[in-house]
Structures are given as C-alpha cells and as structure tokens.
C-alpha positions in Angstrom: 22.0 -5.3 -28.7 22.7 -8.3 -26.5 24.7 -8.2 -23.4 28.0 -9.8 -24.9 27.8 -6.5 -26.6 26.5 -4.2 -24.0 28.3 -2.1 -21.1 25.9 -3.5 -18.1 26.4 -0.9 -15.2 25.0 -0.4 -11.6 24.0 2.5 -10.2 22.9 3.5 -6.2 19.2 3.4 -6.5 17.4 6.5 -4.3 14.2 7.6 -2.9 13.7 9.5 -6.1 13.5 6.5 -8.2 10.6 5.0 -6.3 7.8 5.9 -8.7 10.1 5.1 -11.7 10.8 1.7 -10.5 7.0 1.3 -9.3 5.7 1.2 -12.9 9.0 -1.0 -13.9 7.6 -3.9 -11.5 4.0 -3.1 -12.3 4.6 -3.2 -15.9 6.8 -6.9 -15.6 4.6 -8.4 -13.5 1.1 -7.4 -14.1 0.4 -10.1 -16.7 2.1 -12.8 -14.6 -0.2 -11.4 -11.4 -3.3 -11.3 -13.6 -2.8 -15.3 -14.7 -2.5 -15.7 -11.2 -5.7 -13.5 -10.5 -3.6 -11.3 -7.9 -3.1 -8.0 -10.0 -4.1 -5.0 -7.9 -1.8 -1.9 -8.7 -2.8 -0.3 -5.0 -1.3 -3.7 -3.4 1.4 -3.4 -5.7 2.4 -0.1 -4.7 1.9 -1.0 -0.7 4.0 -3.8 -0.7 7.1 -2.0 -3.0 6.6 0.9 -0.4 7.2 -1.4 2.4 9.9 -3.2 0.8 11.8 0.0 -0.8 15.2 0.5 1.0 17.9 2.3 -2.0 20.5 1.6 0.4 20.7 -1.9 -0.8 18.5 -1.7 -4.0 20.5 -0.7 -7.9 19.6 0.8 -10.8 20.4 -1.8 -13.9 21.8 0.5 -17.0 22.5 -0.9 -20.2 25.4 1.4 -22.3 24.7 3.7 -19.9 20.5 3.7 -20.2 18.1 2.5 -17.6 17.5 -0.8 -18.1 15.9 -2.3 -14.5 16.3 -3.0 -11.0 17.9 -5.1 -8.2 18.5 -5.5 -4.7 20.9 -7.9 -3.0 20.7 -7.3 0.8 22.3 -9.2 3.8 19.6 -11.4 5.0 20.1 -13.7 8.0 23.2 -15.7 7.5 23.4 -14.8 4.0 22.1 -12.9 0.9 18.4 -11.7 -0.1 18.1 -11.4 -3.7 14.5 -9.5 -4.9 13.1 -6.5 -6.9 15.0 -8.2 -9.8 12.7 -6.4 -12.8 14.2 -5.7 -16.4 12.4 -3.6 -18.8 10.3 -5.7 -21.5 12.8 -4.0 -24.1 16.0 -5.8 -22.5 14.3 -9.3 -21.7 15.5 -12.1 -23.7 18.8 -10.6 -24.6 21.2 -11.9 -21.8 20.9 -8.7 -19.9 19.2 -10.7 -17.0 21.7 -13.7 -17.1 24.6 -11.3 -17.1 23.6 -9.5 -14.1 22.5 -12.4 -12.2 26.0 -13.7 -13.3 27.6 -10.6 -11.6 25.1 -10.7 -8.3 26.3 -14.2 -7.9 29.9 -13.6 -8.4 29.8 -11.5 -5.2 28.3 -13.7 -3.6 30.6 -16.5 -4.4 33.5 -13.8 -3.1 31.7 -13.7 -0.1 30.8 -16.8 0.5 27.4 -15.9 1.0 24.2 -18.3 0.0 21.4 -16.3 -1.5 17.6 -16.8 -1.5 14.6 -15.6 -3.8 11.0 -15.8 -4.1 9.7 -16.3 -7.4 5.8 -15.9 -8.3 4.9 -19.3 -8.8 4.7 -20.1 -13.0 7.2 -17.1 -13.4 9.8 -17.5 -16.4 12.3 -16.4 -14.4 12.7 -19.4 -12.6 14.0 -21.0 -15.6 16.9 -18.6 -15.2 16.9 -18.7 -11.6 17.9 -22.7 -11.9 20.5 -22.0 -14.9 22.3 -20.0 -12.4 22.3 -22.6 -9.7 19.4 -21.9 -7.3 17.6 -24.8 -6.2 13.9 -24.7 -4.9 13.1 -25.3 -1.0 9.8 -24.7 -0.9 6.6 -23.1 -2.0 3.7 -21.0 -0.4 0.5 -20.4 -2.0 1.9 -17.8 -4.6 5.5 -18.0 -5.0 8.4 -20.5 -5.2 11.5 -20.3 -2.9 15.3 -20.8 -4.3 18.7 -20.5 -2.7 21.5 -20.8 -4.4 24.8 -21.8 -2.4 27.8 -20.2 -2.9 29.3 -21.7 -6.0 26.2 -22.7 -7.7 26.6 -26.3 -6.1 23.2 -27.7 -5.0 24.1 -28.3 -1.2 22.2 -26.6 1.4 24.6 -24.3 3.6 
C-alpha cells in the first residue's frame, strides 16, 4: 500500500481516543526522545493531557483503518499544526506527505500561515521543508517552522 493507492480519511478525534493516541505518540517518538535523553513516559502522558483538545485534533485512517493523528488549530493570526504521529506501519509510504498535502491545502484556502515545532534531529523535518515550511527558530529541544500560505518562503 502507498497513499497513491490508499483512501486517506479524517475522522473527529474524542476524549475516548486519548489513551489510544497516547501510546501512538509514545511509540513514534520514544526512540527520537531517548537520542535526545528526554524519554519519560509519565512527562509524555502530562504534556498530551495538557495539550489534548478533540475539538480540533483528527483521527488519520488509511482505507478506512486507523492510521494516526493530527491537529490543525487556529493559533494567533494563523494555523497551529502538532500531534502529527503516523503509525510505524504507514511511515515511509506517502501517507504523511499526503496528509500534510491536504492540511496545507486548507490552509492555502484560507489563507492562513501555519507553524510547528519539530524535536530537534526529527525526520520529519525533512518533510516539513518538502512541503514548504521554513525554520524561524530553535529552543533547546525543538526546531520552529511556518509555512506561508502557498508554500512560498516569505514571512506573513
């Protein structure tokens, strides 16, 4: 399967999916937090807690199986993009490109920037920059992106 074959869906993430999506972002990231020596699962849960709000975050299905999570949320004078995990089975299969692809399509319709953190060393920058974020800035741990609408590398 890659995504130029696969029906990539959204569905309205809920409370109920918390623990679900708990061990999807443990499971991505721990080996990039333990490079970076800051895997803890008990911080991990506190700060998905803090951050978990449905009403913005999605379910990622993949010919109608779960597949990952997103959220886009409004953020300031544009778009927040985070909680972006895929499942180890559907990495490196266009699965993250495609929906990156649609995220930044509505974007675009919008007119709407959008921002990111990234840990810092993360793969995912890589696709990050294909799709025409540019880094601001860094802080001890992760790397900053924002991607204007259109994919053009002016700041808004």
């Amino acid at each position: 399967m890659t995504a130029a074959t696969a029906t990539i869906d959204f569905q309205p993430a809920t409370e109920d999916d918390f623990e679900r999506l708990l061990d999807l972002r443990i499971r991505v990231l721990r080996p990039h937090l333990e490079r970076v020596g800051r895997f803890d699962p008990e911080r991990a849960r506190r700060y998905f807690r803090a951050g978990y709000d449905p009403t913005h975050l999605r379910l990622i299905l993949v010919d109608g199986g779960f597949a990952g999570c997103v959220a886009l949320k409004p953020a300031g004078d544009g778009l927040e993009l985070e909680h972006f995990y895929l499942d180890d089975a559907m990495q490196g299969r266009g699965v993250g490109g495609a929906v990156l692809a649609r995220l930044t399509g509505e974007a675009d319709a919008a007119g709407l920037p959008i921002r990111l953190g990234v840990l810092k060393g993360s793969p995912a920058a890589r696709l990050y920059r294909r799709h025409g974020f540019v880094w601001t800035h860094d802080e001890p741990y992760d790397d900053y992106y924002l991607r204007s609408p259109g994919g053009d590398d002016t700041r808004p």
